[in-house]
NUDREN-186457 format. One record per atom (N, C-alpha, C): residue in one letter; x, y, z. Coordinates in pm, whole numbers, plus 50000, padded with zeros to 5 digits. Layout:
N
AXYZ;...
//
This chain:
298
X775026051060991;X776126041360994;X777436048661023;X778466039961086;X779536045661125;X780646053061042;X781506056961082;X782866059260962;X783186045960940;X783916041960999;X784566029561001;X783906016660923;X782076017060970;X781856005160892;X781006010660724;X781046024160735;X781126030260576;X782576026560511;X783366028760556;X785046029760472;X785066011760486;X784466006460544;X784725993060554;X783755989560381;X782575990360402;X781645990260258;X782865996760149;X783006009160172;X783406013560061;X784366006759994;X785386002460063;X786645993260032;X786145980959953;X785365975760015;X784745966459897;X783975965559801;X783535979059775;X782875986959700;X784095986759562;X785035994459638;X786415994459531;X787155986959474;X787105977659560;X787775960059530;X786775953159414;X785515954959482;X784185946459386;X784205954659282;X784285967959238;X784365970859106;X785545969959046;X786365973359067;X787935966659014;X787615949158951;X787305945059049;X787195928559032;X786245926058894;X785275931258942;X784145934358787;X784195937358640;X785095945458663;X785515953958547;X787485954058558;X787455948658556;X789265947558506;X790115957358417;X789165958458298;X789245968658196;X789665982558246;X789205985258412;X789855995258431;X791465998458444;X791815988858467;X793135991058487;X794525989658365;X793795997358292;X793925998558131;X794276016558128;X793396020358205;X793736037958193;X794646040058228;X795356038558362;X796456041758424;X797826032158296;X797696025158254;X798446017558185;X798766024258055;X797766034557956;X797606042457931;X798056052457928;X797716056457989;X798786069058119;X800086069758070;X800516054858187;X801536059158163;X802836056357993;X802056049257950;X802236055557857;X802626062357705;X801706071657758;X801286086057724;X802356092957744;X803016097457854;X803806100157960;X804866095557919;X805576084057881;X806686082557800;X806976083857678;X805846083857592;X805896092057462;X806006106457465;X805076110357520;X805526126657512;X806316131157571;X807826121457690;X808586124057736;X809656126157614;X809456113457581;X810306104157417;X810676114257325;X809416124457271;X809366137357170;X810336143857223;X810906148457336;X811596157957398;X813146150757391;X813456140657486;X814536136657491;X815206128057415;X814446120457299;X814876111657195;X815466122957094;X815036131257063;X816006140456937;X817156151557051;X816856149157195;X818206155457225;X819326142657250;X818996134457242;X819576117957258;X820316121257135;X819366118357010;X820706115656888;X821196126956867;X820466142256870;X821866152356900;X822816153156963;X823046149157078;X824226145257162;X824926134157111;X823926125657016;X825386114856973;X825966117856845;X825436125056808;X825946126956661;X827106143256673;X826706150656737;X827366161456771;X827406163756941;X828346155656992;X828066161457136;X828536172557207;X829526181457145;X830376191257190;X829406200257099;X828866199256974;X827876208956989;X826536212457046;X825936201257071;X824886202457235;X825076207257322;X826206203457411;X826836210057539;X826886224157450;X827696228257346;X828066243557359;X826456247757354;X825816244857307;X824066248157282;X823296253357421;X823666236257472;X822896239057649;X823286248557710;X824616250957709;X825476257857819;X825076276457783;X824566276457627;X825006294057595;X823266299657688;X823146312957668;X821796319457721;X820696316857633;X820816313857500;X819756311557453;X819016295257437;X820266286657447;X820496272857477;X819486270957572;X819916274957692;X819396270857838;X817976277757811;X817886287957747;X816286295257755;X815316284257655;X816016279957525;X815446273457483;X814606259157571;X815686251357625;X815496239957684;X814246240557829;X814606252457866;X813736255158002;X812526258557947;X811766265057853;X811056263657760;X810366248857763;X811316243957666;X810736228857656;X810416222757761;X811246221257879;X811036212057969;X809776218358045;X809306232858036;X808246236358104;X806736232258023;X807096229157861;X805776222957820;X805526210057848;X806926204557865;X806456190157852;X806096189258006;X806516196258138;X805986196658239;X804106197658223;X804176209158161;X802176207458173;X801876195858089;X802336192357967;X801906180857892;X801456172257961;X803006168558068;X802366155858172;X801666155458277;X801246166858339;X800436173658399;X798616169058321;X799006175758240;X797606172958169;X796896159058160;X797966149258065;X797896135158049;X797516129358175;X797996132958248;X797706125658406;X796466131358455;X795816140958444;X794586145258482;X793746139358393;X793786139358249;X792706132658136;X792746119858206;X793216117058169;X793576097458193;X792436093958382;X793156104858409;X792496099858591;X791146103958564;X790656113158487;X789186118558476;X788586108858414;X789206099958319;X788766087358211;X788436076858296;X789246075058429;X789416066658531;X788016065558608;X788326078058618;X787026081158763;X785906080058675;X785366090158548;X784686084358459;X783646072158454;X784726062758385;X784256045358374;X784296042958508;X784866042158624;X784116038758738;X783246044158777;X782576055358771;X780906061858794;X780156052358710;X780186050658605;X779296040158500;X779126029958576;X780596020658603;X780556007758702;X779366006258821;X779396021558884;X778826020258991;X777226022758971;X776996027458856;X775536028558773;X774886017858775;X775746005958771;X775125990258726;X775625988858571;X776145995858505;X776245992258375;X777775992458372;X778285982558250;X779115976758189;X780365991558129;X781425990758191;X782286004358152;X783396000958037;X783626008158001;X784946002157871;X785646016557860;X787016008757802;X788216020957824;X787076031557753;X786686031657665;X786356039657525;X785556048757624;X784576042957711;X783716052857744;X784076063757866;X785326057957918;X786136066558042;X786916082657921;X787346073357840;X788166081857707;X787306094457674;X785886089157652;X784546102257588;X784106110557722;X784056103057819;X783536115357930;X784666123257934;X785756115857943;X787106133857988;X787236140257891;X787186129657750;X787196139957616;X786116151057591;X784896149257686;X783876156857594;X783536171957748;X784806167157828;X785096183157925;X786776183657918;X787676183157779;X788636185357761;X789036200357785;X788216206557746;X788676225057764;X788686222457912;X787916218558003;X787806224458114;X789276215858212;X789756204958150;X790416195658186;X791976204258163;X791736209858030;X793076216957994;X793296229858100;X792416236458125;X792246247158204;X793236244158346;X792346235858392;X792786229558530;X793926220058538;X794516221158397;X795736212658431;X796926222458444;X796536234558357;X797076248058365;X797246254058504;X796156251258588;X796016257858735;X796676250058831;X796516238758774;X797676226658900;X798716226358880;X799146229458731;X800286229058718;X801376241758774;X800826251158772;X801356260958803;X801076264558983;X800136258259004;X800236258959157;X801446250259231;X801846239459161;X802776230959178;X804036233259164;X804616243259067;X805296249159059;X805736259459156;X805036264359170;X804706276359291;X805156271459376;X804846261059443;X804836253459540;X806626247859544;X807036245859509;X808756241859467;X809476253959455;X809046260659425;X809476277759414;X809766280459540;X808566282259591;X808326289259751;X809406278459842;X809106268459801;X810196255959914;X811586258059910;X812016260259762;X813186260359722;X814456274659799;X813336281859800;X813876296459900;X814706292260034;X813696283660125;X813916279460192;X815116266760248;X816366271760299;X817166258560340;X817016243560389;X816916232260363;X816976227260505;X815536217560550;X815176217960619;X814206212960705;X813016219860692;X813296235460664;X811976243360659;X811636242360532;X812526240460453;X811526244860274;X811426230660257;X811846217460343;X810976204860362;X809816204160403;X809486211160493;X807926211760554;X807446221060504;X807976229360415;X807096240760346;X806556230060207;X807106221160164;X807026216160015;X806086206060077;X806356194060180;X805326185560223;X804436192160237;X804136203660355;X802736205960407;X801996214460311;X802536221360221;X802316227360109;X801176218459996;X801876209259978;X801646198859905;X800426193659917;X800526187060087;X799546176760122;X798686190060110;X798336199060186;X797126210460210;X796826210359999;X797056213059905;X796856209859781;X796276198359730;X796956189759791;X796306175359736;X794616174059768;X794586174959878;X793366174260002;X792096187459910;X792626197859933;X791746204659845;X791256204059760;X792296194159640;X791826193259515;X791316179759505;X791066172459613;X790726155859553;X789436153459497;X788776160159523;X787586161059424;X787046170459315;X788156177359240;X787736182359159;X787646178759026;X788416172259018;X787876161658891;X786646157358890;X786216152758937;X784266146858933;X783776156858925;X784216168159044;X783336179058998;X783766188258876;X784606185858804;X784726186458688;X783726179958554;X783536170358596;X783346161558502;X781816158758517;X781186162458627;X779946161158706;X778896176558691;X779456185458740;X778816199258742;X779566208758672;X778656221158641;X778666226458590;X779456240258677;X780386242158647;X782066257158788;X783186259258765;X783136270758736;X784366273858716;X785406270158785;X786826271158744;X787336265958816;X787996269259009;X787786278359018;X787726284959168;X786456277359194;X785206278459170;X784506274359237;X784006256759240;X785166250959114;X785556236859142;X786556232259253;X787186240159302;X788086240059431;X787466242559504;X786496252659525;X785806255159674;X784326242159678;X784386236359566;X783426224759573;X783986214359621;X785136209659572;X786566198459605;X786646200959756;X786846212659825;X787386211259940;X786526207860052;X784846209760018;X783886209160094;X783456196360070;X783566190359951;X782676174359975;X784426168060064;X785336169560050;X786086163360094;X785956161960280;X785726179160287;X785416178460483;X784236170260476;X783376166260403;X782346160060476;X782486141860462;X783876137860374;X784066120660373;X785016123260395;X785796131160511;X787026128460563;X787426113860663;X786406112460736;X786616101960798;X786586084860694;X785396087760623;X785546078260516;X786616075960454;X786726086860376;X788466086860332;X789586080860370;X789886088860525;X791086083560593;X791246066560598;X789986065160636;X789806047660684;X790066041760575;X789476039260447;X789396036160335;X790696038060282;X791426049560283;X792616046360225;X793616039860310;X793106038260401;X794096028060525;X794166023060473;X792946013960474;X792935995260424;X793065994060325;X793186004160212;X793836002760049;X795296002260023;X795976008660124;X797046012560129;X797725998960194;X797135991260277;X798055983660376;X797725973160251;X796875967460153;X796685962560067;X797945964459926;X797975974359903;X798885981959779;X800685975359881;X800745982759984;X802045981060107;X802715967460086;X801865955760065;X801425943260079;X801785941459929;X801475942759809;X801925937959690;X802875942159662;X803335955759726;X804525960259707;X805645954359755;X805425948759886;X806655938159958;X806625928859872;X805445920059853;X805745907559729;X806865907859636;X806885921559572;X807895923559471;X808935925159505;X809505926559659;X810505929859751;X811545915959736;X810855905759779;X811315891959772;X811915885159680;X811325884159564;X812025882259406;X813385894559378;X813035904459429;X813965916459390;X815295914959432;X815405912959609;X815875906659661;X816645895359666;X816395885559678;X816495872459576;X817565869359440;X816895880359330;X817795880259223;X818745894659259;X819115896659325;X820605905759343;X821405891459406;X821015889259533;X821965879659588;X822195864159459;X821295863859397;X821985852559265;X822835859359196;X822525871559130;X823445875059048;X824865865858964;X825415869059113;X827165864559113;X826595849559074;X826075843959132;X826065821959068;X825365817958965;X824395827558937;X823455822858831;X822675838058818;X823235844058699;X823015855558604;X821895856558552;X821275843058466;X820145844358401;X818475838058539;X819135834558648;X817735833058746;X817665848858786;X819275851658848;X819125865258910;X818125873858859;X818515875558703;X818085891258625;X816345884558599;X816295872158620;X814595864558593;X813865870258707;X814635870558819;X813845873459009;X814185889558987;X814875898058897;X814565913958947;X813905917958880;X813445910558766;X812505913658643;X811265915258701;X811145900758791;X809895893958834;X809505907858957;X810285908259046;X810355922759134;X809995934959046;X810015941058955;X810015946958898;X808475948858832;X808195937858781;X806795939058726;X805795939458845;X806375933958919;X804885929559053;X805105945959109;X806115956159068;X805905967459121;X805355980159054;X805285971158913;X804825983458851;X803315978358825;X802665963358860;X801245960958911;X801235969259001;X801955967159108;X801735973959262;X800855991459218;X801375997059159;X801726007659107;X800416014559007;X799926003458914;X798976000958811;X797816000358927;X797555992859010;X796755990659076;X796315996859170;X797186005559207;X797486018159372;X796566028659258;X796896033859164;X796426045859078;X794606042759095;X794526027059016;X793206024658974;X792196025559122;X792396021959186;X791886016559303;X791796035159367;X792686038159347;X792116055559397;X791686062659314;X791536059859165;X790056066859092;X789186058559145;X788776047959171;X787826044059189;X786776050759333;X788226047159377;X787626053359533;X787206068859515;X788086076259414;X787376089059432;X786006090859386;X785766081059268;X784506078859203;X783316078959322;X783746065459448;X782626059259519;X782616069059635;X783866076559653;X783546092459814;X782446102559726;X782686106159563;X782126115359537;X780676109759492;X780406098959461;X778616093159464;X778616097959628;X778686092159755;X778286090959807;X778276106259895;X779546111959873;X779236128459902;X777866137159857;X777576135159756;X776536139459651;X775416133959684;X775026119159702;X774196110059701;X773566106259805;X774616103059905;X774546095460041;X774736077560001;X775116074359861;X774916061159828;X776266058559844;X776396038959832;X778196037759826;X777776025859740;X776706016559759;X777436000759712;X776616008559572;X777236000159473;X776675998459282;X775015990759279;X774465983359401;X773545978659380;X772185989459436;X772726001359499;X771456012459549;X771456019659451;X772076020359338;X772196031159201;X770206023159175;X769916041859104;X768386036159033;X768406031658926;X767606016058918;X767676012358843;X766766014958661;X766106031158736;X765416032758550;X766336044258497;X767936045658533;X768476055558467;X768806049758337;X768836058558213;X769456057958098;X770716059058062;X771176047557984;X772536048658013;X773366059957977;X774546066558023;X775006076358054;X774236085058097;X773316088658202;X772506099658198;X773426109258318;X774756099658382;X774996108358449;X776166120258411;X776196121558305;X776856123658159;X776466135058109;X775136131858065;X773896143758016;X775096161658017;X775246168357880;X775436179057975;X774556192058021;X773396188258042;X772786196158140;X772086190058261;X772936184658361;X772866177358504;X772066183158555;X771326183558653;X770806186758801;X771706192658846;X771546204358912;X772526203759066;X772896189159141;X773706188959235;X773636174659313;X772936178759423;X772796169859450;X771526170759591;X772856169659701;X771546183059806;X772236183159932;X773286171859972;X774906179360052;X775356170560147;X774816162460248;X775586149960235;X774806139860384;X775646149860483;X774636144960574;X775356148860724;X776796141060724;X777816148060816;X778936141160817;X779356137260952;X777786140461012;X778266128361155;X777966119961164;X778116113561249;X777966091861234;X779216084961225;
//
């Protein structure tokens, strides 16, 4: 079968389990947060220090040990959220492998698969995080236009490498170098899948995102005549973007879920899964190897 009419399956592969299971879109919600609480720990007690003493904060921030302190902090809570965002997406991808099992997924059970490869999750949030860093470092040298295309192409070449290492995290048994050199190879072989598939997800996501454009829109120009419709239509803009948003996340664990079955497998729809597996068996932690790559022509 073709690229095109694989990424065509797959898409509704991703839609039909989303649709199925709703519950997924609870992790990313989750998430985020996660992500504002452990932002909250950091900047809520420099909040009421600044209001209660604000000339002694500033003298604080401003001295050498001030600024060492704070850069400190802001570098844990950098991996913190680093981390949170990898658990949560591993919880994601997770409960959608179950989905695609034939069986029934719940937050709880996305929560126990990333929880029960947390060391290896912490590891690799350590390695992204600091590659990412790196990555802003190296750009930052650069003036202009070039440490722009050093930080984009930087970036994207990172992203691409690593899009499957979570499953294979969570799936096999590798260190983490050789979870990157696993990530980068199932990815060359559903590149074409990929691309297509996130087309038509994307022009989908593009599409709820304008929705929220209209109301947004809308209530600025009321404002000035009517205050309480206005701030009702940027509200309304507002939520349909942070669905937009909720839904863009879920919909690409999922999809990473249904490239990495079918990288592994050669399978895509939830109804070719075998039906005498035990539930969680794909879980088990002593897996199989995965069986040979499909060919990646067609």
């Amino acid at each position: 079968m073709g690229r095109w009419s694989d990424s065509v399956r797959i898409t509704k592969t991703v839609l039909r389990t989303l649709r199925e299971d709703r519950a997924l879109l609870v992790l990313p919600l989750l998430s985020g947060l996660c992500m504002i609480a452990a932002a909250a720990v950091l900047f809520v007690p420099l909040l009421l220090a600044f209001l209660l003493n604000p000339s002694g904060l500033i003298a604080f921030a401003t001295s050498m040990g001030g600024r060492t302190v704070l850069a400190i902090l802001a570098l844990v809570l950098y991996f913190v959220l680093v981390f949170l965002s990898n658990f949560f997406f591993a919880a994601l991808i997770g409960a959608a492998t179950i989905k695609l099992g034939g069986r029934t997924a719940t937050v709880r059970d996305g929560l126990q698969i990333a929880s029960s490869k947390l060391g290896r999750l912490v590891v690799w949030s350590l390695i992204a995080g600091t590659v990412g860093l790196l990555i802003r470092l190296i750009a930052s040298r650069f003036k202009g236009i070039v440490g722009l295309l050093i930080a984009v192409g930087a970036g994207i070449s990172w992203s691409v490498a690593t899009y499957f290492v979570l499953p294979v995290i969570l799936y096999e048994e590798n260190t983490a170098w050789r979870s990157l050199v696993r990530s980068a190879k199932l990815f060359t072989t559903t590149f074409g899948r990929w691309f297509f598939s996130n087309l038509l997800l994307g022009l989908l996501v593009a599409g709820i995102f304008l929705l929220g454009v209209i109301p947004f829109i809308a209530g600025i120009l009321l404002l000035g005549s009517s205050t309480g419709l206005g701030l009702g239509l940027l509200l309304l803009g507002v939520i349909v973007w942070i669905f937009a948003l909720v839904f863009s996340t879920t919909v690409n664990g999922i999809m990473r879920a249904v490239l990495y079955r079918y990288a592994t497998t050669g399978q895509i729809d939830p109804a070719m899964a075998p039906s005498t597996l035990p539930p969680h068996s794909y879980f088990a932690s002593t897996i199989p190897p995965p069986p040979p790559l499909p060919s990646s022509s067609g």
